[in-house]
Backbone as a ProteinNet text record, in pm:
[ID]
protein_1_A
[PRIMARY]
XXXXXXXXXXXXXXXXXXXXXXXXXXXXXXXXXXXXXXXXXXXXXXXXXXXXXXXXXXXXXXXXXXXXXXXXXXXXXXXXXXXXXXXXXXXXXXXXXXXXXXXXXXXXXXXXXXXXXXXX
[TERTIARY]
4001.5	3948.9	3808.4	3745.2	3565.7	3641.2	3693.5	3709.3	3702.3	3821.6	3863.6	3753.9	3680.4	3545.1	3420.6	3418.5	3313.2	3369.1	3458.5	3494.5	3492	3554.5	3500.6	3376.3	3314.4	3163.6	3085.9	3110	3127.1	3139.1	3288.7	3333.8	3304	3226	3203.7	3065.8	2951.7	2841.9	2765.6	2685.2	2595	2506.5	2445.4	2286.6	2226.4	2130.2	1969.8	1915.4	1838.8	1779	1641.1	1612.4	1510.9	1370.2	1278.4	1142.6	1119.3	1071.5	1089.6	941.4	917.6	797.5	786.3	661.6	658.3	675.5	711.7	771.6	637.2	600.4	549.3	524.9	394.3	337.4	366.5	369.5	372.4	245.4	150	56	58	121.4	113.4	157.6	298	375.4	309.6	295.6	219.6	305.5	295.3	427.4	350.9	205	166.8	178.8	125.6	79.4	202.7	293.1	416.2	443.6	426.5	450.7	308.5	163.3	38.1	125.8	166.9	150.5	262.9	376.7	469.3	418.9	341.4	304.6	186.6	98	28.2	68.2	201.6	259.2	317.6	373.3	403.1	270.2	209.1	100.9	-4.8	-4.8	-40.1	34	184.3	321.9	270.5	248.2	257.2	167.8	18.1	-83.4	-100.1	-13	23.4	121	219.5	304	262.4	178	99.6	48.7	-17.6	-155.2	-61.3	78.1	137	190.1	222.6	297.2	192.1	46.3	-89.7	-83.5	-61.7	-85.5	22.9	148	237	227.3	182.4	195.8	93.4	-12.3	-126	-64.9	-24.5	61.4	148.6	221.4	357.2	303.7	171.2	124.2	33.8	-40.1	-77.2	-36.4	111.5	203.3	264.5	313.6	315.5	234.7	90.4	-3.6	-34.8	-18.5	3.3	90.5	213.9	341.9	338.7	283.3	305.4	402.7	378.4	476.5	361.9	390.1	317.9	346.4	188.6	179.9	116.1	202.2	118.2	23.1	-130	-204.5	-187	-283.4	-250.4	-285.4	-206.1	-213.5	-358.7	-460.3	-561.3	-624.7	-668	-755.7	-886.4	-904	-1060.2	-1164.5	-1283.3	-1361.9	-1467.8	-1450.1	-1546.3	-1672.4	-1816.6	-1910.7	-1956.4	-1939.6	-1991.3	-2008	-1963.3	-1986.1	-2059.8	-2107.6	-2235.1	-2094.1	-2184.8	-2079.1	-2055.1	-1904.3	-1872.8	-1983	-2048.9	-2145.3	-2245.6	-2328.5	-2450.6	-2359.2	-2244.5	-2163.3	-2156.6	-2105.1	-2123.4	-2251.3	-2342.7	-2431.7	-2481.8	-2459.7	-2514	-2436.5	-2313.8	-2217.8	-2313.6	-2398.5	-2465.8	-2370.9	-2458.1	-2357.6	-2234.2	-2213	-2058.4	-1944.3	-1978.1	-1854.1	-1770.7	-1772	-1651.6	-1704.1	-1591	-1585.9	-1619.7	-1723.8	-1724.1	-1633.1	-1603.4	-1487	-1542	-1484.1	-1536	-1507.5	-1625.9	-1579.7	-1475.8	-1406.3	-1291.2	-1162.5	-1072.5	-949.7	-911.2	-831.3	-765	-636.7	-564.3	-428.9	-356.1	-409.4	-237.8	-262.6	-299.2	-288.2	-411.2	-358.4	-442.9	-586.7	-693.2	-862.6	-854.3	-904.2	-928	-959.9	-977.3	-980.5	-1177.3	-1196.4	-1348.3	-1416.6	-1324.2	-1385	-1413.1	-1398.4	-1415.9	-1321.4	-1269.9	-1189.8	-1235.8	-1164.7	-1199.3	-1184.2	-1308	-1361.4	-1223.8	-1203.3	-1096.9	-1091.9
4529.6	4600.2	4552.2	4522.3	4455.2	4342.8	4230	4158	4133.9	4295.4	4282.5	4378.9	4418.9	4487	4354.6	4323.7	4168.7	4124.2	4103	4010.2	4080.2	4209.7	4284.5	4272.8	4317.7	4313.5	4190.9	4054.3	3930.4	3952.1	3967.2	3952.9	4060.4	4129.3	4303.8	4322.3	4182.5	4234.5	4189.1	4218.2	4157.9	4106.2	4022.2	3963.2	4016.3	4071.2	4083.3	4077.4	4119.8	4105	3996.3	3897.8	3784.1	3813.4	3814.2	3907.6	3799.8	3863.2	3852.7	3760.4	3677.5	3620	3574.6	3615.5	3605.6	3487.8	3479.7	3362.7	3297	3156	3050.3	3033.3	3079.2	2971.8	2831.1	2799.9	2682.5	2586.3	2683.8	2566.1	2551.1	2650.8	2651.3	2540.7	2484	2370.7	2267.5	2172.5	2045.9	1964.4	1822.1	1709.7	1716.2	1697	1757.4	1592.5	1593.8	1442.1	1355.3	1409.6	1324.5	1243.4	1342.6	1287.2	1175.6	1180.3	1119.9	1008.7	963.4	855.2	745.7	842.4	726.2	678.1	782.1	731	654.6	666.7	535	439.9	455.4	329.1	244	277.7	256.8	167.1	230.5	131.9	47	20.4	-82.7	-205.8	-158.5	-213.4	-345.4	-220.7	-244.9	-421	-331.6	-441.1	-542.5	-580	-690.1	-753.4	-719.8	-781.9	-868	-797.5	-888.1	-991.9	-969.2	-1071.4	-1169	-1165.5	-1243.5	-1349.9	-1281.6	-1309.8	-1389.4	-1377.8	-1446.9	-1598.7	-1544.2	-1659.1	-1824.4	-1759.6	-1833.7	-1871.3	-1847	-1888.1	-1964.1	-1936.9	-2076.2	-2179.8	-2156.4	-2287.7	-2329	-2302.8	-2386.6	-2413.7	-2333.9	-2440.2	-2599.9	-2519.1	-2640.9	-2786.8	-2724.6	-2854.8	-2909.8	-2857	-2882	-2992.7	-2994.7	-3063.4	-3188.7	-3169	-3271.2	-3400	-3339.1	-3421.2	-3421.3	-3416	-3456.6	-3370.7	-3252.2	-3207.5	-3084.1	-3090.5	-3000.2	-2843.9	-2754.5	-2656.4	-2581.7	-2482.3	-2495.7	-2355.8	-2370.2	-2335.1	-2141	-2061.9	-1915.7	-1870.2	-1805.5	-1729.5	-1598.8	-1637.1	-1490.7	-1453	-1382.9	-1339.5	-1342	-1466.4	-1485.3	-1433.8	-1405	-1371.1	-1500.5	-1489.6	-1600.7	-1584.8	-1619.2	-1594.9	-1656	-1758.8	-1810.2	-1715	-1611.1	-1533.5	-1445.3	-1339.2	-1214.8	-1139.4	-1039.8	-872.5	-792	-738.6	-662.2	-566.8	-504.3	-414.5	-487.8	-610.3	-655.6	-732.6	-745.3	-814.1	-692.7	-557.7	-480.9	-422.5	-447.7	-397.8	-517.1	-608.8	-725	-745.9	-645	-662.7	-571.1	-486.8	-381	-277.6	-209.3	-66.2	-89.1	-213.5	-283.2	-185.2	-187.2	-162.8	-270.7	-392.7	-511.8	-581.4	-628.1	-653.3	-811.5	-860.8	-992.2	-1093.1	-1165.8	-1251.2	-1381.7	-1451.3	-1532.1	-1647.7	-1739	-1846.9	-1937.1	-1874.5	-1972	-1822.9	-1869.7	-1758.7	-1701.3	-1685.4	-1658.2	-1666.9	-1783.8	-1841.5	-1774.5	-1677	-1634.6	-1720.6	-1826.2	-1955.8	-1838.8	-1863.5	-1802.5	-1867.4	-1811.2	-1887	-1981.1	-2098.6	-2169.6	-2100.1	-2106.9	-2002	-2057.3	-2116.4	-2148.7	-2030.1	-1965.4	-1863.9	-1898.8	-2087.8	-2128.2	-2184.6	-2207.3	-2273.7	-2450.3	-2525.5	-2662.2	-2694.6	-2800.8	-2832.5	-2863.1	-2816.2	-2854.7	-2940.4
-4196.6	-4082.6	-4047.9	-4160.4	-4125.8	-4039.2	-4043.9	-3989.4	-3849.7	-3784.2	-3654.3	-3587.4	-3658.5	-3606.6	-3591.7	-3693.9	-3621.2	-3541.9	-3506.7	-3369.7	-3299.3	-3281.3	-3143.3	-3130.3	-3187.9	-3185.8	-3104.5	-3196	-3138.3	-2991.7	-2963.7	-2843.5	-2765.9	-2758.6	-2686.4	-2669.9	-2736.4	-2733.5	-2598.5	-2526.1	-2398.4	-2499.6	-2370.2	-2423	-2418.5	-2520	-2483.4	-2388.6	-2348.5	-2212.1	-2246.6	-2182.1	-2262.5	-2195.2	-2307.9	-2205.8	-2089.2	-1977	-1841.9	-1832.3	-1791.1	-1747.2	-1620.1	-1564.5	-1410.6	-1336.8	-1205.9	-1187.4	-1138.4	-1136	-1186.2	-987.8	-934.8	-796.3	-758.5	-650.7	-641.5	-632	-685.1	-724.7	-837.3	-936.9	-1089.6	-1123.5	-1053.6	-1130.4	-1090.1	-1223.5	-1200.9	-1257.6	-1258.7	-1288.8	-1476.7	-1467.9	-1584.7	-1661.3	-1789.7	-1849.7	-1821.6	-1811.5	-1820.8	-1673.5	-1555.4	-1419.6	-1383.1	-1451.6	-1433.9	-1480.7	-1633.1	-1691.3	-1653.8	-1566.6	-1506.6	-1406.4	-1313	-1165.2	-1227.2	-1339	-1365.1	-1399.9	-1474.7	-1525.5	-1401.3	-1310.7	-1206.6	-1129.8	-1101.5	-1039.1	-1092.8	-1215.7	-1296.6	-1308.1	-1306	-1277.7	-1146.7	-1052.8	-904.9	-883.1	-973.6	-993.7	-1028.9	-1155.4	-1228.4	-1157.9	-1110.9	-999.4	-894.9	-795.7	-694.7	-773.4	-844.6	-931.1	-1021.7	-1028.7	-1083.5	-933.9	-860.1	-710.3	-664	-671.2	-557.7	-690.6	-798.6	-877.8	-865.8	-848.1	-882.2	-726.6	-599.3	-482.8	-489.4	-520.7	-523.1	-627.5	-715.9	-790.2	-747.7	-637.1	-555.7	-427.9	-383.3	-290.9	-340	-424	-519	-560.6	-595.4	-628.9	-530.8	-382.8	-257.8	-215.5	-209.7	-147.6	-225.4	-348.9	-442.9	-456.6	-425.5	-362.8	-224.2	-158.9	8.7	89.3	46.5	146.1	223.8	362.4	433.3	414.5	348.3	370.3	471.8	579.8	685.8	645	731.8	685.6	701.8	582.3	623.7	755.8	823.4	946.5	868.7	1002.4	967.2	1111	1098.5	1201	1206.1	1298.4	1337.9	1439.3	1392.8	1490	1583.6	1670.7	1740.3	1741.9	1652.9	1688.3	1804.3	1859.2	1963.5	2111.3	2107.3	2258.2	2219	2290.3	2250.6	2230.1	2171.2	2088.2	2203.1	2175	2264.5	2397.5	2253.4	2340.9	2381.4	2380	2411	2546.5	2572.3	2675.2	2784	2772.4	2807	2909.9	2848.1	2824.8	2952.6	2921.7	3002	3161.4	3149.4	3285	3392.3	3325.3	3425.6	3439.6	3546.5	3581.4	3624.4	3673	3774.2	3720.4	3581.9	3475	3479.8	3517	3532	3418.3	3333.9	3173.1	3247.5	3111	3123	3034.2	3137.2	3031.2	2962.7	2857.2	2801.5	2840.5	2785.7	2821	2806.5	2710.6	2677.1	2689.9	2759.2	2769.1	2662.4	2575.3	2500.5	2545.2	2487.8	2512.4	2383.6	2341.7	2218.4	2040.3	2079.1	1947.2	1839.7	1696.7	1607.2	1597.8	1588.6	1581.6	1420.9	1401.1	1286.8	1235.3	1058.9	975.8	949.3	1018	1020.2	1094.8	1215.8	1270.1	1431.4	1456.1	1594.5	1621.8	1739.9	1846	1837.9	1842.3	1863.8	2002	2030.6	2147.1	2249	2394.1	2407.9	2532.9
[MASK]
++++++++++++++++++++++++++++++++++++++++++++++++++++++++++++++++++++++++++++++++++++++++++++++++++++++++++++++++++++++++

């Protein structure tokens, strides 16, 4: 009879009720040391990657120019010192308000990475 009384028992008992703790803000939850050290691992990751990527591209342009084969040069964006600054140009159109244009057009083509246009 003990027997078929532990198992009822067993089988008949509820849970406990588990002490109740208040529920948790949403500023409370933080990713906490664990979410910092992937998203750092991650962008250290990130870092060493490029810096492996800038390296191995200057060594295959390197070996490129070495053997004769044309690398064409990096595309950048140049500034022309040769004309006055926006605002001293401005400034120099008078009250007209009519923008002064430069002496040389701007046809689209990227500026030498020297920063000037060659004589044309």
């Amino acid at each position: 009879m003990s027997l078929a009384l532990l198992v009822g028992l067993v089988a008949d008992v509820d849970p406990s009720p588990s002490p109740s703790t208040p529920p948790l803000e949403d500023w409370e939850v933080t990713p906490g040391l664990t979410g910092f050290l992937a998203t750092f691992g991650v962008a250290v990751a990130a870092v060493l990657l490029f810096l492996s990527l800038s390296r191995h591209m200057r060594k295959a342009n390197a070996y490129a120019r070495a053997h004769g084969i044309e690398v064409p040069e990096r595309r950048t964006i140049g500034f022309r010192r040769d004309h006055p600054e926006p605002e001293r140009a401005a400034a120099s159109a008078g009250e007209s308000g009519t923008p002064v244009s430069p002496d040389v057009p701007d046809d689209g083509t990227p500026d030498e990475p020297g920063g000037g246009r060659p004589p044309s």
